[in-house]
C-alpha positions as semicolon CSV with decimal commas, in nm:
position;residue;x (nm);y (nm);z (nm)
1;X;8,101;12,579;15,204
2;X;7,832;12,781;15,428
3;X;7,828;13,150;15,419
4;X;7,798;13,149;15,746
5;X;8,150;12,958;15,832
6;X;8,307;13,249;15,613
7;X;8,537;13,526;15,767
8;X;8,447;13,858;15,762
9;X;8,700;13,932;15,446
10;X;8,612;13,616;15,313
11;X;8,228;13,718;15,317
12;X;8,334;14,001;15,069
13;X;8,520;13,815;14,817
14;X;8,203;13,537;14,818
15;X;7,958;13,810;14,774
16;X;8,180;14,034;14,506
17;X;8,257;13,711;14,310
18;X;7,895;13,671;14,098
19;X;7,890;13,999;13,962
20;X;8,284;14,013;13,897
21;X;8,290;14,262;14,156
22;X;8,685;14,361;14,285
23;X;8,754;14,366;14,615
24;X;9,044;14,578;14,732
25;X;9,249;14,524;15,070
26;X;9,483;14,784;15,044
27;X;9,558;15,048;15,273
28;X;9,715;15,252;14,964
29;X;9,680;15,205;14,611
30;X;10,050;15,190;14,550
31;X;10,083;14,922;14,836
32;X;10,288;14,604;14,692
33;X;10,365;14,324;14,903
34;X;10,668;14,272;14,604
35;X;10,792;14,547;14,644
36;X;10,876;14,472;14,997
37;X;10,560;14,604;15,194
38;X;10,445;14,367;15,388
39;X;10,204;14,060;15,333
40;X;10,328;13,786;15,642
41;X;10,183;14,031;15,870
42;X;9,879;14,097;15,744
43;X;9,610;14,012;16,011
44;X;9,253;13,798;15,947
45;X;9,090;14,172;15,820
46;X;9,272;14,098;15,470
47;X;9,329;13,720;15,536
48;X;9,140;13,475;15,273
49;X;9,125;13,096;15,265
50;X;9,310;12,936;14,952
51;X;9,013;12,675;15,034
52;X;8,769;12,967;15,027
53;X;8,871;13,085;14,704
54;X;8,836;12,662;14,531
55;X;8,515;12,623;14,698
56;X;8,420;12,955;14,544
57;X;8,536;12,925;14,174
58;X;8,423;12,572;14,157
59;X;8,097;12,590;14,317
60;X;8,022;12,960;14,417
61;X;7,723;13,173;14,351
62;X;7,592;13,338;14,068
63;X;7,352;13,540;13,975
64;X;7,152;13,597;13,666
65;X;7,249;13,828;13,353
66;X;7,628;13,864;13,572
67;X;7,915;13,720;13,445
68;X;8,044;13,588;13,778
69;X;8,460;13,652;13,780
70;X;8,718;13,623;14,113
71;X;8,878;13,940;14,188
72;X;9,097;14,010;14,480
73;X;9,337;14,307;14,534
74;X;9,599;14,296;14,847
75;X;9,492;14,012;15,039
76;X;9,670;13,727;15,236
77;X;9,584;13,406;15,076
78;X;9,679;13,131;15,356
79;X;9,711;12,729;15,281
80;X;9,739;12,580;14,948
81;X;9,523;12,728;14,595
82;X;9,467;12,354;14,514
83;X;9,307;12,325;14,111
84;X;9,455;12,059;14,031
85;X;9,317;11,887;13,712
86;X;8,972;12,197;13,776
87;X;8,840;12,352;13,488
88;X;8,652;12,665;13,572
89;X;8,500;12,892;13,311
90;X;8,595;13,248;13,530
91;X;8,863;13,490;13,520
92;X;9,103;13,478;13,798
93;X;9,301;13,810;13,966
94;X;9,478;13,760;14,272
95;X;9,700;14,067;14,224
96;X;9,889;14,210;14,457
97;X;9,813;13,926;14,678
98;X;10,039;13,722;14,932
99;X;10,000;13,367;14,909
100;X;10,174;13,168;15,208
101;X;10,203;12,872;15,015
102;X;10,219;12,787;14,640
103;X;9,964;12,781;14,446
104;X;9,866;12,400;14,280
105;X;9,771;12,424;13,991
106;X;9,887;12,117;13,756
107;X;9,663;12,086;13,474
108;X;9,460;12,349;13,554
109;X;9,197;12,492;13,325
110;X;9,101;12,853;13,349
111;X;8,962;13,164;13,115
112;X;9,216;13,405;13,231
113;X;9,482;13,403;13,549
114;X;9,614;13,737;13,648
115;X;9,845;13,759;13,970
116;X;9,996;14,063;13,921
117;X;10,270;14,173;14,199
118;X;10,192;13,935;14,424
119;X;10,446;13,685;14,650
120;X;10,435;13,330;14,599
121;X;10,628;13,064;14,725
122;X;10,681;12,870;14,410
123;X;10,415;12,795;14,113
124;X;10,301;12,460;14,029
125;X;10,129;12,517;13,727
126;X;10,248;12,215;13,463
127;X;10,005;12,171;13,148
128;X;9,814;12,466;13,262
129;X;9,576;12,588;13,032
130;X;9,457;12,943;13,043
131;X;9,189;13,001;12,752
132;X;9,340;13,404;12,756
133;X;9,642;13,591;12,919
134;X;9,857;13,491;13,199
135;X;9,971;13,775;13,355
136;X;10,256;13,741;13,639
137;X;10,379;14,086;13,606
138;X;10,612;14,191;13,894
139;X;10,559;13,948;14,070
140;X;10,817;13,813;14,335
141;X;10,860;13,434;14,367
142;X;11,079;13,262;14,587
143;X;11,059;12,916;14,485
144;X;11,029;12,704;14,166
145;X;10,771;12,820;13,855
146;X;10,661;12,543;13,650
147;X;10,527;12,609;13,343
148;X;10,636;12,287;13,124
149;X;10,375;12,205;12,894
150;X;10,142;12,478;12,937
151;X;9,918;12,609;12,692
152;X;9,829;12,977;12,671
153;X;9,596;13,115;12,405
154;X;9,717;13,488;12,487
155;X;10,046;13,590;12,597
156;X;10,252;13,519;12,896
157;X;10,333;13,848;13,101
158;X;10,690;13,806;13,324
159;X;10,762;14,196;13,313
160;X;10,925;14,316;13,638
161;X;10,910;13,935;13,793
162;X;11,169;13,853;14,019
163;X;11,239;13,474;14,079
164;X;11,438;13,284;14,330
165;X;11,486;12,924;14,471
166;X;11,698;12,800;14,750
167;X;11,678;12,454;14,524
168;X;11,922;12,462;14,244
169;X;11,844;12,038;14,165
170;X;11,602;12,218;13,901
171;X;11,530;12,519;13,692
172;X;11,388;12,813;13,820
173;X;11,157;12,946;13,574
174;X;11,038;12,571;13,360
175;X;10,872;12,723;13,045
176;X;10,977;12,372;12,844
177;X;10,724;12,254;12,583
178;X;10,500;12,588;12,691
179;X;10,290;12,731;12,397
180;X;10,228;13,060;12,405
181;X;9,949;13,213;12,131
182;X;10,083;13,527;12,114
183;X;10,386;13,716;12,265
184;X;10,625;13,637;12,586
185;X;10,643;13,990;12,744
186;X;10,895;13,977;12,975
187;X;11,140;14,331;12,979
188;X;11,306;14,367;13,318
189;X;11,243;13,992;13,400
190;X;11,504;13,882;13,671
191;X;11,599;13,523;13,758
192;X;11,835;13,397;14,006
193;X;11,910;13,043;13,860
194;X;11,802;12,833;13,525
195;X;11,550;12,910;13,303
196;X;11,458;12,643;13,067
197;X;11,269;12,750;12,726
198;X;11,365;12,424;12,577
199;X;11,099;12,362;12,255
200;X;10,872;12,638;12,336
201;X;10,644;12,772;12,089
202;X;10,581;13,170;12,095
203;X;10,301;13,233;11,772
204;X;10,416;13,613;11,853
205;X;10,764;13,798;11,989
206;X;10,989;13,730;12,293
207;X;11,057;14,034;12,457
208;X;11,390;14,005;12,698
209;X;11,500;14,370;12,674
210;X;11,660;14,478;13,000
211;X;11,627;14,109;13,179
212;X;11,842;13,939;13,384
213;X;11,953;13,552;13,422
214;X;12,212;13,501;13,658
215;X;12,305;13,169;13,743
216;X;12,729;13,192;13,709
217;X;12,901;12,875;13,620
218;X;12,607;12,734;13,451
219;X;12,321;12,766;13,198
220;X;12,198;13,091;13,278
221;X;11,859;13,060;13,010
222;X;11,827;12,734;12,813
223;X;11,611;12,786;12,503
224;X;11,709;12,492;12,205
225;X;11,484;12,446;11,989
226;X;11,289;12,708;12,056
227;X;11,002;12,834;11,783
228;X;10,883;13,162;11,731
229;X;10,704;13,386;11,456
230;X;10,849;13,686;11,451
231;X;11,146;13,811;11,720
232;X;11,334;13,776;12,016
233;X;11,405;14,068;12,118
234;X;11,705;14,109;12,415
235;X;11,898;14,476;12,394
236;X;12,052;14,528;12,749
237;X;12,005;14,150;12,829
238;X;12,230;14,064;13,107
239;X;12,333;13,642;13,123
240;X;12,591;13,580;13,394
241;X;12,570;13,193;13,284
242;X;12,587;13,015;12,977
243;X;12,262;13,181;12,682
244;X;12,163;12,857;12,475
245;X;11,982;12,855;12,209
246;X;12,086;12,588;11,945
247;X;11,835;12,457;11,746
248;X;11,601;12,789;11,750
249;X;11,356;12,882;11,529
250;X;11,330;13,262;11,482
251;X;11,251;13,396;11,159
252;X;11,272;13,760;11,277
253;X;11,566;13,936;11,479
254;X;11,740;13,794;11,728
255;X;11,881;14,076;11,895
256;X;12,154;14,063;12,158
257;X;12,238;14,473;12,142
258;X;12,469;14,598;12,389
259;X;12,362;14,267;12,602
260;X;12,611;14,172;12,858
261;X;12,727;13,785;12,835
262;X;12,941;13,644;13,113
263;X;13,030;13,287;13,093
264;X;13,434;13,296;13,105
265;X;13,418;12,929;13,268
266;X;13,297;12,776;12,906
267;X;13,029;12,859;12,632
268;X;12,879;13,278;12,696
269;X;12,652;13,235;12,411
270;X;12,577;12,928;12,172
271;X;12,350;12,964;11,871
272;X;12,482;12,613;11,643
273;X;12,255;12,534;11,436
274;X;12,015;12,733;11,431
275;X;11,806;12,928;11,174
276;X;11,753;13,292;11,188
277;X;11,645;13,594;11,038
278;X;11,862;13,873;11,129
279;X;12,192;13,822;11,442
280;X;12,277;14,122;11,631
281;X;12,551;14,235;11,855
282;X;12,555;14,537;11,799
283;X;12,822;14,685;12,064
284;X;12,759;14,424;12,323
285;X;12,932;14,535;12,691
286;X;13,143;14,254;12,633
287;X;13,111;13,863;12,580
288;X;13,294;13,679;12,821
289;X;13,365;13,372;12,732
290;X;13,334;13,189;12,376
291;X;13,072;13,176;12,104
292;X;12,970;12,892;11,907
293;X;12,805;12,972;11,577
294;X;12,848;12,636;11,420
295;X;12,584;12,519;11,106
296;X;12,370;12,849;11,219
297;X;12,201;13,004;10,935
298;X;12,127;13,382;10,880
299;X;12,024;13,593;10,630
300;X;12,155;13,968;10,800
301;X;12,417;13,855;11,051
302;X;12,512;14,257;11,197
303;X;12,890;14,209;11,411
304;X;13,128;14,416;11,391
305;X;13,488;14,268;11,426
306;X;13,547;14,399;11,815
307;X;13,227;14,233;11,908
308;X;13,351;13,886;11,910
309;X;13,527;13,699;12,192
310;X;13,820;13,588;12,184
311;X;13,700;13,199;12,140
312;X;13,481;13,106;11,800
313;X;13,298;12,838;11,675
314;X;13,239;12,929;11,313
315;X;13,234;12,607;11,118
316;X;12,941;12,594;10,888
317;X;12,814;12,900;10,946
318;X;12,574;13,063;10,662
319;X;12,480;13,449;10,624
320;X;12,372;13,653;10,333
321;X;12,429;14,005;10,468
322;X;12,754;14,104;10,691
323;X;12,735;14,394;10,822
324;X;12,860;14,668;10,950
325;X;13,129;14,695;10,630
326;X;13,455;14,639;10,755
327;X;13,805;14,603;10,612
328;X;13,913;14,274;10,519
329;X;14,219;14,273;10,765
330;X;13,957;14,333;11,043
331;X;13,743;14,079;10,971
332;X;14,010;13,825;10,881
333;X;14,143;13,865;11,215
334;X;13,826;13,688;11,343
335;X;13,832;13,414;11,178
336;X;14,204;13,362;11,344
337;X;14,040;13,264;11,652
338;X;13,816;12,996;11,527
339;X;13,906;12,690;11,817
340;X;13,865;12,457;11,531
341;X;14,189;12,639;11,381
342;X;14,191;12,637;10,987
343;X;13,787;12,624;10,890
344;X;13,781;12,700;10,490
345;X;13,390;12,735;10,515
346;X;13,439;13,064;10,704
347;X;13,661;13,214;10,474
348;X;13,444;13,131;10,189
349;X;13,156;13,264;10,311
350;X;13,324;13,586;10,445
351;X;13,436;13,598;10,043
352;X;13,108;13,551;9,913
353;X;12,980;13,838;10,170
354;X;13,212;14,124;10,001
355;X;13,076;14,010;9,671
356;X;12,753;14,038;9,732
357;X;12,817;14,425;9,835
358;X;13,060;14,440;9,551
359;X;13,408;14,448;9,734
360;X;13,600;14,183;9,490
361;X;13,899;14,313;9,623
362;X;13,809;14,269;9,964
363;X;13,662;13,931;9,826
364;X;14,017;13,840;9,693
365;X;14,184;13,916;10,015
366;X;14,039;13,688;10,193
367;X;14,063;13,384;9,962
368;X;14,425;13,507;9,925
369;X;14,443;13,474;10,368
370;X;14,258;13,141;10,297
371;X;14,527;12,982;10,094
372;X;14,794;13,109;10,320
373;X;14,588;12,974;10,625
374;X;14,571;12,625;10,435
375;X;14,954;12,649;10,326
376;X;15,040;12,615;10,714
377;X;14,840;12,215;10,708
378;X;15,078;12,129;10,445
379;X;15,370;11,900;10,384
380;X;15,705;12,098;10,402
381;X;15,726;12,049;9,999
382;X;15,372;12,167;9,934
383;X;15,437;12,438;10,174
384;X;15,738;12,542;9,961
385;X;15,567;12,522;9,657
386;X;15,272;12,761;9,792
387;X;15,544;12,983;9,918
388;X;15,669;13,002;9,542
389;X;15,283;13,092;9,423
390;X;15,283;13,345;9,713
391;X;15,555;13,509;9,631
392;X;15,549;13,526;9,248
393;X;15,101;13,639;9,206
394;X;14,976;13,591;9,536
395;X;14,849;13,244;9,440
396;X;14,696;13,410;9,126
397;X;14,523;13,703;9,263
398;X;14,824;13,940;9,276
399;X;14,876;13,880;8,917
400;X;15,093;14,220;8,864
401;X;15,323;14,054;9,061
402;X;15,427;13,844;8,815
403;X;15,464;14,080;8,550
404;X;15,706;14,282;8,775
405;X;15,902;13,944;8,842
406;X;15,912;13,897;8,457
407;X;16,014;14,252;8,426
408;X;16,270;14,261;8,642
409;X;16,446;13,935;8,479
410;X;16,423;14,064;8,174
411;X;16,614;14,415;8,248
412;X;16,877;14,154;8,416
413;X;16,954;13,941;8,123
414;X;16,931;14,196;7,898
415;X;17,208;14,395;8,101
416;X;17,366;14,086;8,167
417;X;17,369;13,922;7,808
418;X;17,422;14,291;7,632
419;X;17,754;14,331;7,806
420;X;17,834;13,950;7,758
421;X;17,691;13,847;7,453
422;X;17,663;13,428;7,410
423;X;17,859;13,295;7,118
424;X;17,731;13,185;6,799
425;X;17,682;12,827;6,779
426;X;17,697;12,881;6,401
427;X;17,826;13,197;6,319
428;X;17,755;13,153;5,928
429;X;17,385;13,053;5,991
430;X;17,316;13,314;6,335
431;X;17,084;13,595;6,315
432;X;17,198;13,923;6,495
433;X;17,222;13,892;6,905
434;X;16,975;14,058;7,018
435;X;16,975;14,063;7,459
436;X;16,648;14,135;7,520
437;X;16,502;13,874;7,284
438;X;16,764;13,645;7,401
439;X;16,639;13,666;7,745
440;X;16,239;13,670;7,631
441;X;16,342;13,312;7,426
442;X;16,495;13,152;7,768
443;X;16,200;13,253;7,973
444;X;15,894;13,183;7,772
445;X;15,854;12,825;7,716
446;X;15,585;12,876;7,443
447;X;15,723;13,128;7,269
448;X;16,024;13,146;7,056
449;X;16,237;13,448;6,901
450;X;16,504;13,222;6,719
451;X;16,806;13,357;6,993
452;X;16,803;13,068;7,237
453;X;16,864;12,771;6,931
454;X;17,116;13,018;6,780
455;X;17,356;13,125;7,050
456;X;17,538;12,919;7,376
457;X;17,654;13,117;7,693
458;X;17,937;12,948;7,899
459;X;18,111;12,925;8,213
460;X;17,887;13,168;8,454
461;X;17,650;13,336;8,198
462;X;17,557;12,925;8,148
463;X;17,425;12,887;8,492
464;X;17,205;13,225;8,466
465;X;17,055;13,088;8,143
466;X;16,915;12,810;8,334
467;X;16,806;13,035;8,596
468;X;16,640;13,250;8,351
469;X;16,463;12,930;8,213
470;X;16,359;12,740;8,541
471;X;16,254;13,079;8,648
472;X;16,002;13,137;8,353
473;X;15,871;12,760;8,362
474;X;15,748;12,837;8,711
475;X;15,630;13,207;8,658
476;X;15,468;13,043;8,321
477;X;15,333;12,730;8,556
478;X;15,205;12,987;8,867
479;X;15,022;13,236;8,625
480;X;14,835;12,947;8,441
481;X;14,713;12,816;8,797
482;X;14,590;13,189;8,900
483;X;14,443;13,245;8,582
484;X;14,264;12,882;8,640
485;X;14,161;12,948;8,993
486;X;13,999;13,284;8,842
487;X;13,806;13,121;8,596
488;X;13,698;12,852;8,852
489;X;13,551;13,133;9,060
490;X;13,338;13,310;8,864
């Protein structure tokens, strides 16, 4: 392109570009054509050619011991930034810029690309490759941003960014397959429809504190499989829209603290099977909707019980550390609302979680809810016969119980047999009647005092003899199986 077929604006921008020069169109410093100011308006003093600018960072001037570098502040960028397939070896700011179309940029290969609060109407920017930071802080989009595939040394900056689309057929924000060499900075990040993470690769942190995805009725941010190095980090996230991220990687914190998660037509927040660090919702606003949790695996999972929804997905679930400590009743009272219905995983691992703090009785009152849980997926004679267990030492961890069953029988017969002694079924060859021993020799099956072979109650004090003795076989039968079940455990 001639100099001399260049605009008067344009002239500046060609003759600022080999010395890396910035050239500012604002009226005010503060002016932001995001933030509402203007930028359609703008007449042909702060009006650039996109085909200015390609003719510029593909062929433009330079000049000797300069590092040449594109820098425009506030201008109106008309037609289409077409780099498709271009490398370049320049930094790029268009900040605060308003582009009237967007910019094409599909396998485009550039040192750095900063477009700071500027307006574009969509991003095409596929298997972009930006040797340093992209930077699209505050910036307001109104159409599609895609991302897929890109490959950013630095980190990606989406603070402040608000993006739109009048096309719903596709995501919003595409960021699938992106790699990003160090962080995704994105607090106060707002998008109004889908934004797909899906197998990203972050070296660094996510940042999400304070962002929005709204996109109700749907998948709000999509981010399976997604890999990262340290954390994602989302206190105050707001997701009207379904927050996926089964499958992630994320060996630090993934931290949902007093987010707010609307999805009450399905799925608010899934996280199956995936492998983290730390889990926290800590005091969320609320969680509308259900969570799934299924084969996720985390070493400090940090809930407490009013946190959760109403609808779980807890099977296979693994965590080292539960916390905040809680009383068993509360915490059993979540696992209640497990969709699958009876999951024996759960309770196990929310055993295993007291014991590791050292709450054993804690520990036993949840295996003790577990067996009552599994009692109710019996057969009506197995049912009865865990009712027995139950009732007599708590299926082996109430095992006082049975001594005050045992007790209590034995002050009965005693009474019972003192007042009505048996008679002799030799009287010659009997030892003494003794009632308590009596009683003791019809309840113990092991052990014997020499009363029950010697003496034979009839009529009525027959009948509670056999009571006496069925009675024992089961307390005798119950205890063994507690006692068993204890050793078993430890």
């Amino acid at each position: 392109m001639e100099i001399d077929e260049l605009t008067a604006a344009e002239r500046r921008v060609w003759e600022a570009f080999p010395d890396g020069t910035e050239v500012d169109f604002r009226r005010t410093p503060d002016e932001n054509p995001a933030d509402g100011t203007g930028g359609a308006d703008w007449g042909p003093e702060r009006t650039v050619r996109a085909r200015v600018l390609r003719s510029l960072l593909l062929d433009g001037p330079t000049r000797a011991g300069e590092i040449p570098v594109l820098k425009v502040v506030g201008a109106r960028i008309t037609g289409t930034l077409d780099l498709k397939y271009a490398t370049i070896d320049h930094a790029v700011e268009l900040k605060h810029c308003h582009f009237t179309d967007g910019p094409a940029l599909y396998d485009f290969r550039v040192r750095q690309l900063n477009l700071r609060g500027s307006v574009l109407p969509g991003l095409h920017a596929a298997r972009l490759q930006v040797d340093g930071v992209l930077r699209l802080t505050d910036c307001r989009i109104t159409y599609q941003v895609r991302l897929g595939g890109a490959r950013i040394a630095g980190a990606l900056f989406l603070d402040g960014a608000h993006l739109t689309s009048s096309d719903t057929s596709e995501p919003v924000l595409q960021l699938n397959q992106v790699t990003i060499g160090d962080a995704l900075w994105a607090p106060g990040l707002r998008v109004e429809g889908e934004t797909r993470l899906e197998s990203a690769t972050v070296t660094g942190s996510v940042m999400l504190r304070d962002a929005r995805f709204e996109n109700p009725g749907a998948t709000a941010l999509q981010a399976r499989t997604l890999t990262l190095d340290a954390d994602l980090q989302a206190g105050c996230l707001v997701a009207r829209g379904m927050l996926d991220l089964r499958g992630a990687r994320i060996p630090g914190q993934l931290n949902l603290s007093y987010a707010r998660l609307s999805h009450p037509e399905g799925m608010a927040l899934r996280v199956s099977s995936a492998v983290l660090g730390e889990l926290w919702l800590r005091e969320p606003e609320g969680i509308e909707g259900a969570l799934n949790l299924r084969r996720a695996r985390v070493d400090a999972l940090h809930a407490a019980p009013e946190v959760w929804p109403g609808e779980l997905n807890l099977d296979g679930l693994t965590y080292t550390a539960l916390t905040p400590h809680a009383p068993a009743a509360r915490r059993l009272a979540v696992l209640e609302r497990d969709s699958d219905g009876y999951v024996p995983y759960a309770y196990e691992q929310l055993a295993a979680a007291y014991r590791r703090v050292g709450d054993e009785r804690a520990a036993r009152t949840v295996q003790l809810a577990k067996l009552r849980r599994h009692r109710g997926t019996l057969p009506w004679y197995r049912r009865l016969w865990g009712q027995v267990q139950d009732a007599t030492v708590g299926y082996g961890f109430r095992p006082l119980r049975a001594a005050g069953w045992l007790l209590s029988l034995l002050a009965v017969g005693a009474v019972v047999f003192g007042l009505h002694p048996p008679a002799a079924l030799k009287p010659d060859e009997a030892p003494p009647f003794n009632p308590v021993f009596y009683t003791l020799d019809l309840m113990l099956p092991v052990i014997s005092f020499g009363q029950e072979a010697a003496f034979a109650p009839a009529g009525p004090y027959q009948a509670l003899s056999y009571g006496l003795t069925l009675t024992g076989w089961i307390l005798a039968t119950t205890v063994l199986t507690g006692v068993t079940r204890a050793v078993s455990r430890q």
